[in-house]
C-alpha positions, -999 to +999 in steps of 0.1 A: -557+850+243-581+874+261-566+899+287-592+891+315-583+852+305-547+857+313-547+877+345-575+849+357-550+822+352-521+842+371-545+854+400-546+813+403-509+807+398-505+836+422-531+819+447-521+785+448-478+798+455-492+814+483-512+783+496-484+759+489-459+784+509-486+788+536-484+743+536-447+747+540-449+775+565-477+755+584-463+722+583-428+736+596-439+761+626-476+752+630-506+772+630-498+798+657-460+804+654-468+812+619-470+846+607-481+863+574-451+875+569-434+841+566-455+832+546-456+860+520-418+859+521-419+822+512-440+826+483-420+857+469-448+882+475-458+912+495-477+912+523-501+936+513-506+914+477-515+880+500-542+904+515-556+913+485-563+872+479-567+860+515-585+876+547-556+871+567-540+836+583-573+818+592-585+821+558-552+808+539-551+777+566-585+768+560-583+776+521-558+753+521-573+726+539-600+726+510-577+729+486-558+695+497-588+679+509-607+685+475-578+669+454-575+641+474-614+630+472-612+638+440-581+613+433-596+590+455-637+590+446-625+588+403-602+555+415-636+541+435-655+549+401-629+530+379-624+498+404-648+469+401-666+454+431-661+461+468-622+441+474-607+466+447-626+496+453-609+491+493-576+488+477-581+515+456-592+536+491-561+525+502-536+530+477-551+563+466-542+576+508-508+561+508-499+579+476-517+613+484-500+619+517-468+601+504-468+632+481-483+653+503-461+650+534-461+686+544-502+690+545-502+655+566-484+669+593-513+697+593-537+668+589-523+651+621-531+683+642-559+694+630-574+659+641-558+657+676-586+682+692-563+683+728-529+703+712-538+738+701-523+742+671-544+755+647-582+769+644-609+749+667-631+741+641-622+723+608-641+742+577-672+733+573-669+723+539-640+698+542-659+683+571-692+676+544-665+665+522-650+639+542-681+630+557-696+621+519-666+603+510-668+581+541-702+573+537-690+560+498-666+543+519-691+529+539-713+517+510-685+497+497-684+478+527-716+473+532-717+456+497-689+436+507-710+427+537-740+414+516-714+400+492-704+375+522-664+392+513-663+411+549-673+401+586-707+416+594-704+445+617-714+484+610-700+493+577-687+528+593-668+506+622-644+490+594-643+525+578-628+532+608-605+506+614-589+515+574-587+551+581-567+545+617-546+522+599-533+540+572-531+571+595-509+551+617-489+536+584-481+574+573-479+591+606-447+567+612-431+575+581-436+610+582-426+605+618-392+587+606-382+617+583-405+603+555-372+582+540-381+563+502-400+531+510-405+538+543-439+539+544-454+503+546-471+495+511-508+500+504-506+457+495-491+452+531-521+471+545-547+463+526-533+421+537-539+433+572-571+448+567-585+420+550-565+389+567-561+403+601-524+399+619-528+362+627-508+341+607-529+311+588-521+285+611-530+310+642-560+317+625-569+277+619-563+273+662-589+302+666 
């Protein structure tokens, strides 16, 4: 194997330890209680090596921000691809959240700040480049339900509004269990969820009164 070949795939070894300790570090202490230090002693590293891969704290938060959000649109954007019409593609949405954060639980409780704007826990401004992310994969969301609109499958309002509605719910869903100490099966299942989303909370007979 080539030399440069080698050290390429340990500089990325190196890089993502240092990411994954900054997560833990992050997730634990938040953004401004953290130090480099912590972080370089977590991942088993000098202090002066992490600065020869990162800029400094700012840059490993938001690198790993776009490291997270980049596999999960990944995950989820390949499970859109392989479902087939607009009900499975929203249970796919679903299932591929519930799992990624599930496995993720340290980067959710980064996600969770870094979307309530009125704590200051971490930089202002969420990188520019996770925002275009999320912002594509939304409007895919959005398409899905729009078909399911025209398909007669979903009621007819703005397809961003029940974008909306399945993103708050399965933030809520997680946010509880991670909340509860994030205990086996205590997260509610991506088939309870997506039953909500697509029946509503009235039981059938309630629903037959209406």
């Amino acid at each position: 194997m080539p030399e440069g070949t080698r050290k390429e795939r340990e500089h990325a070894q190196h890089r993502r330890a240092i990411l994954e300790a900054a997560e833990a570090v992050f997730a634990r202490k938040g953004f401004h209680a953290a130090t480099v230090q912590e972080i370089a002693e977590c991942a088993e590293f000098s202090v002066g090596y992490l600065y020869n891969l990162f800029e400094g704290k700012t840059d490993l938060y938001a690198q790993l921000i776009e490291m997270r959000a980049a596999e999960f649109v990944a995950d989820a954007e390949e499970r859109l691809r392989r479902a087939q019409g607009p009900l499975d593609k929203v249970r796919a949405a679903i299932a591929a959240k519930v799992e990624f954060f599930t496995t993720n639980k340290q980067f959710f409780l980064i996600f969770a700040r870094l979307r309530t704007p009125d704590r200051d826990e971490g930089p202002s401004v969420m990188p520019e480049e996770v925002l275009n992310r999320y912002r594509s994969y939304a409007r895919q969301l959005g398409q899905v339900f729009a078909e399911g609109i025209r398909a007669g499958l979903f009621v007819d309002v703005d397809p961003l509004v029940l974008v909306h509605c399945m993103e708050g719910m399965t933030n809520a869903a997680i946010a509880d269990w991670v909340a509860s100490g994030g205990q086996e099966g205590g997260v509610a299942a991506p088939e309870v969820l997506e039953s909500i989303l697509f029946r509503g909370i009235l039981a059938d007979g309630e629903r037959d009164k209406r």
